[in-house]
Backbone as a ProteinNet text record, in pm:
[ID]
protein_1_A
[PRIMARY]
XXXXXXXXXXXXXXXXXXXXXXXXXXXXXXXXXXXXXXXXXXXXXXXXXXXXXXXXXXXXXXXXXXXXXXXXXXXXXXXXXXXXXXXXXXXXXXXXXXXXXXXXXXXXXX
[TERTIARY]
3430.7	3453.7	3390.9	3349	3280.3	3403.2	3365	3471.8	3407.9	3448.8	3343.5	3428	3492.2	3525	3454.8	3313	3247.9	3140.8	3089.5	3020.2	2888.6	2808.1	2628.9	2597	2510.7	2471	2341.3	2278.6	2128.9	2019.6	2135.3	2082.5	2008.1	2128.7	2122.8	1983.1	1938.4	1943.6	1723.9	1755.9	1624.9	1595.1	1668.8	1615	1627.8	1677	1599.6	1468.7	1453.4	1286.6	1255.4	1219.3	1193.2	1156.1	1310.8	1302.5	1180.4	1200.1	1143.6	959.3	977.8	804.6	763.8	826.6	818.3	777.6	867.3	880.3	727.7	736.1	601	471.3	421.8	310	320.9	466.2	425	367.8	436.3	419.6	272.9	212.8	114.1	139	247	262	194.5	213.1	172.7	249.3	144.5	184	292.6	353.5	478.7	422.6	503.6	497	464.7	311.6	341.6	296.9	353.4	340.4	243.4	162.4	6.6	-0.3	-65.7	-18.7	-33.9	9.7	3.4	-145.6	-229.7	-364.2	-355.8	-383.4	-381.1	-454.3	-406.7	-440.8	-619.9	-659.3	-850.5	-792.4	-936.4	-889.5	-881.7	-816.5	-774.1	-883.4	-888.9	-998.6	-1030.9	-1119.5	-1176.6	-1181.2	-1151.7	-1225.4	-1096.5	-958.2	-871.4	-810.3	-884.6	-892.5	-736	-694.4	-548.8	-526.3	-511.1	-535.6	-403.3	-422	-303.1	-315.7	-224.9	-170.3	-33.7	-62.1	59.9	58.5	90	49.9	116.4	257.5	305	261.8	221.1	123.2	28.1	-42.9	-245.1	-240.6	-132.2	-123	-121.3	-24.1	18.4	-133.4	-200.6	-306.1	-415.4	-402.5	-512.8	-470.1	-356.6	-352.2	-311.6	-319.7	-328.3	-466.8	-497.6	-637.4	-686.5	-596.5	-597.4	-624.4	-606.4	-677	-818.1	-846.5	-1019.4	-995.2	-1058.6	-1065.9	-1231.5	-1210.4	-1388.8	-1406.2	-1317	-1347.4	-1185.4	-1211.1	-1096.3	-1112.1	-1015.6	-1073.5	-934.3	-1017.6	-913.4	-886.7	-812.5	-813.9	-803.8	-830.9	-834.7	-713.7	-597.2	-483.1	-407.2	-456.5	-414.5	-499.7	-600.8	-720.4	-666.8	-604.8	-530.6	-406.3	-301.3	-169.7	-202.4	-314.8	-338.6	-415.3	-432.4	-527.3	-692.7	-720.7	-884.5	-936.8	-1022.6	-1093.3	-1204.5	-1296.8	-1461.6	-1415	-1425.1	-1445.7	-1558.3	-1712.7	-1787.5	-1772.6	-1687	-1664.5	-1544.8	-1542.7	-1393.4	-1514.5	-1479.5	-1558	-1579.6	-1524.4	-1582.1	-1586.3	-1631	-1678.6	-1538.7	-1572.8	-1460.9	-1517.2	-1461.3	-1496.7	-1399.8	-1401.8	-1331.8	-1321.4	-1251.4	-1205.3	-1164.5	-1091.3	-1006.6	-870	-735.6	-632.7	-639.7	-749.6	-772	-832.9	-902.6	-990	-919	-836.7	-739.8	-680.9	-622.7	-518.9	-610.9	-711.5	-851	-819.6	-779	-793.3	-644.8	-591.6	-446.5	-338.9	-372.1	-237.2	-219.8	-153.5	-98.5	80.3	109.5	241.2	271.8	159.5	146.4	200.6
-2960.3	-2825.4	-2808.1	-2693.5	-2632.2	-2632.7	-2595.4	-2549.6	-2423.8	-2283.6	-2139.3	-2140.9	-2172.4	-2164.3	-2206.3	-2271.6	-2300.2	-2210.6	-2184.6	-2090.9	-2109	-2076.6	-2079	-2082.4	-2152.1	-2179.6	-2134.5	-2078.7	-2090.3	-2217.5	-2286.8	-2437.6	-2502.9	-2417.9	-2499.1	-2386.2	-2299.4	-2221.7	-2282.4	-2304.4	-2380.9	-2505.4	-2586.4	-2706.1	-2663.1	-2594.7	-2556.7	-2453.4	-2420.4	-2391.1	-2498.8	-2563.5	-2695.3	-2793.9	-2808.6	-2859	-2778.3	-2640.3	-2550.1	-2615.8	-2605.8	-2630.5	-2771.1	-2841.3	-2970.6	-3001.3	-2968.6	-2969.7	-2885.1	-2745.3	-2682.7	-2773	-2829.3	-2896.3	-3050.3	-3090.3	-3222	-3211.9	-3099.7	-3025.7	-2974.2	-2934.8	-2907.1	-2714.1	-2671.5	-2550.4	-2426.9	-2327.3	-2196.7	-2180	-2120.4	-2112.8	-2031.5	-2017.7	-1942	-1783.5	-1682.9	-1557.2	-1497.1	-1434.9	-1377.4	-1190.5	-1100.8	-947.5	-941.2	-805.6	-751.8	-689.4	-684.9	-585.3	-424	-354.5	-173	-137	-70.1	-24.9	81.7	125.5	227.9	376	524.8	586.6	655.7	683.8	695.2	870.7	910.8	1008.9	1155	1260.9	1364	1442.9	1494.5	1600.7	1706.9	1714.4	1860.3	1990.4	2097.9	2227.7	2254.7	2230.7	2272.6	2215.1	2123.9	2017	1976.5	1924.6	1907.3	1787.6	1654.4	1529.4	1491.5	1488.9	1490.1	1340.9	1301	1157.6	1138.5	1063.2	1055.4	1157.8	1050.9	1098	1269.9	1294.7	1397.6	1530.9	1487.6	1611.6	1645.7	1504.2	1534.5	1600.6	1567.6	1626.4	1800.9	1815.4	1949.6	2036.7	1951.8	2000.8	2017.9	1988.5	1976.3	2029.9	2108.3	2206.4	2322.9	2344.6	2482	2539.5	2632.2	2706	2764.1	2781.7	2836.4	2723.4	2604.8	2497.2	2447.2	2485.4	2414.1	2283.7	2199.6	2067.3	1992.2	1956.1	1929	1787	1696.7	1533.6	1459.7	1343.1	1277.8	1164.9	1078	952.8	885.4	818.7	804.2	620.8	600	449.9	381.1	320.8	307.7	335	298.5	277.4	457.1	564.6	661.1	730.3	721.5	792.6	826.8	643.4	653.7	750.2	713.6	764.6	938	961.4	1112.7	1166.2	1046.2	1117.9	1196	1119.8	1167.9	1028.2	1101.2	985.6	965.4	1066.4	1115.2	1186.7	1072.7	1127.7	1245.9	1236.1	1296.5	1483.9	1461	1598.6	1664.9	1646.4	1705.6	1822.8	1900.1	2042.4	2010.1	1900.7	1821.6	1701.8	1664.6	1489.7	1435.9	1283.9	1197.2	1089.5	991.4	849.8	755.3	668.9	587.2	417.1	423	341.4	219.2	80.9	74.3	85.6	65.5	83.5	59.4	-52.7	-7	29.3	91.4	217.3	331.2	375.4	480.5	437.7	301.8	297.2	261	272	318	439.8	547.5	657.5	758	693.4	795.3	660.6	564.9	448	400	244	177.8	266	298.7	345	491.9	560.6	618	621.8
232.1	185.9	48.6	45.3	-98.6	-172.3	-325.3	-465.7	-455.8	-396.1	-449.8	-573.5	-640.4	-763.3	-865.9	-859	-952.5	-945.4	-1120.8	-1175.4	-1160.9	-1150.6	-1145.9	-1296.3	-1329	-1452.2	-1466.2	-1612.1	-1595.1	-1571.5	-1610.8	-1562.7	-1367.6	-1320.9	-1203.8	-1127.4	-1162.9	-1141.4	-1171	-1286.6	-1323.1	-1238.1	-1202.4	-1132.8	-1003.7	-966	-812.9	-793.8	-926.3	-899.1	-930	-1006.2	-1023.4	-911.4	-818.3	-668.6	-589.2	-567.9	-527.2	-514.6	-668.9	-674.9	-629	-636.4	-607.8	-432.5	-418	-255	-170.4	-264.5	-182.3	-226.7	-407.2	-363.1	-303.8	-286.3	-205.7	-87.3	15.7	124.8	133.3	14.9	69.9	129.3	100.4	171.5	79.3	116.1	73	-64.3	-169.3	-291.3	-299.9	-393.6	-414.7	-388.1	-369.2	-313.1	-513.6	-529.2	-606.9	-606.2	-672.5	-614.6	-706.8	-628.5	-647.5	-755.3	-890.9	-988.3	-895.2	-957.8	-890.2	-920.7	-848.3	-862.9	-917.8	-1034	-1127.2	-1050.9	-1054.2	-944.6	-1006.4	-923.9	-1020.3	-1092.1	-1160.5	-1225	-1161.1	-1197.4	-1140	-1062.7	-973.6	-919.8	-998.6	-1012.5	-1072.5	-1022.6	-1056.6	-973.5	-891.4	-953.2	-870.4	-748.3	-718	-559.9	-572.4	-447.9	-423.1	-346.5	-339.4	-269.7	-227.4	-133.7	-4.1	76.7	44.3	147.6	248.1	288.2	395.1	543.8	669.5	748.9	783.7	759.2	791.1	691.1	603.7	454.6	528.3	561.6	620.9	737.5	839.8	970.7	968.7	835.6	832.1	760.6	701	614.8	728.9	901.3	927.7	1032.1	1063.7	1143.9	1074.8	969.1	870.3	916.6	979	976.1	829.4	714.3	583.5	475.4	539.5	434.4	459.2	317.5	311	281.2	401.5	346.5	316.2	236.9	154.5	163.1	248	253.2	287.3	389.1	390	441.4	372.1	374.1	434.9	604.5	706.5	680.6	713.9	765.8	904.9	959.5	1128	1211.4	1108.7	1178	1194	1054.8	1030.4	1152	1158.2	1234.7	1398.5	1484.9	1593.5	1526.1	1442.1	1464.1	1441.8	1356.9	1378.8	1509.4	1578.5	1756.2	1694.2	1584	1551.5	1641.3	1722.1	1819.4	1742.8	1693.5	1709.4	1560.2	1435	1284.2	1257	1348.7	1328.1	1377.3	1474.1	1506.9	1457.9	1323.8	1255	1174.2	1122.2	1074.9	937.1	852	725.9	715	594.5	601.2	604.9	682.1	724.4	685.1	617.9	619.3	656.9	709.3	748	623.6	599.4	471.5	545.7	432.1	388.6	326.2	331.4	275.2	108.1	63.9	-124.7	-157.1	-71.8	-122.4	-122.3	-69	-95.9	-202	-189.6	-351.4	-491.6	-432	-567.6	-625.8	-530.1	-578	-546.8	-479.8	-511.1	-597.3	-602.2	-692.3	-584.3	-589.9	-438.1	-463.7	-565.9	-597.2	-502.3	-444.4	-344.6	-226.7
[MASK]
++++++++++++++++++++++++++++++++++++++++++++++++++++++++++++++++++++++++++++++++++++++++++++++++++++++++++++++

C-alpha cells in the first residue's frame, strides 16, 4: 500500500526528469516533446481586403454571390472538406498550399 499522505517535493519532482532523460537517451527513443514557437501572423492587407479563415467563414464567403473574392489559398484537406474538385474552375485565383503557408500569413494562433 501507498502513504497518499506524503507531499510532492520540488525535489522529487526534479529527479524524475532526470530519470526521464536518462531512460529516453539510453533507449535511444524520441527526443522529449518540445512545442513549436507560434508563427507570427504576416502583415495586414492593404486596400481594405478582409482575410477570412476557417472552414465554416470561407464556406459562407463562397456562397455569398455579394462577396468579391480576389485569391484563396486552399489546402488539400480544406479543398475535399469544401467539395472544390477543379481549383481552376472557381471564378478567382486558387492556390493550393500548405498548412504554413497559411500560418505565414494569418498566425498559427489562427
Amino acid at each position: 500500500m501507498s502513504n497518499d499522505n506524503k507531499s510532492k517535493t520540488p525535489k522529487d519532482t526534479h529527479y524524475a526528469k532526470l530519470r526521464r532523460a536518462h531512460r529516453d537517451e539510453k533507449s535511444g527513443g524520441a527526443p522529449a516533446f518540445r512545442p513549436r514557437q507560434p508563427v507570427p501572423a504576416g502583415e495586414n492587407p492593404a486596400d481594405g481586403l478582409v482575410r477570412l479563415y476557417g472552414l465554416h467563414t470561407v464556406r459562407a464567403a463562397l456562397d455569398n454571390p455579394r462577396r468579391k473574392i480576389k485569391k484563396m489559398l486552399v489546402t488539400r484537406n480544406a479543398a475535399e472538406r469544401l467539395a472544390i474538385a477543379d481549383l481552376g474552375a472557381l471564378p478567382f485565383k486558387a492556390e493550393l498550399v500548405e498548412p504554413r503557408d497559411i500560418d505565414k500569413v494569418t498566425g498559427s494562433d489562427a
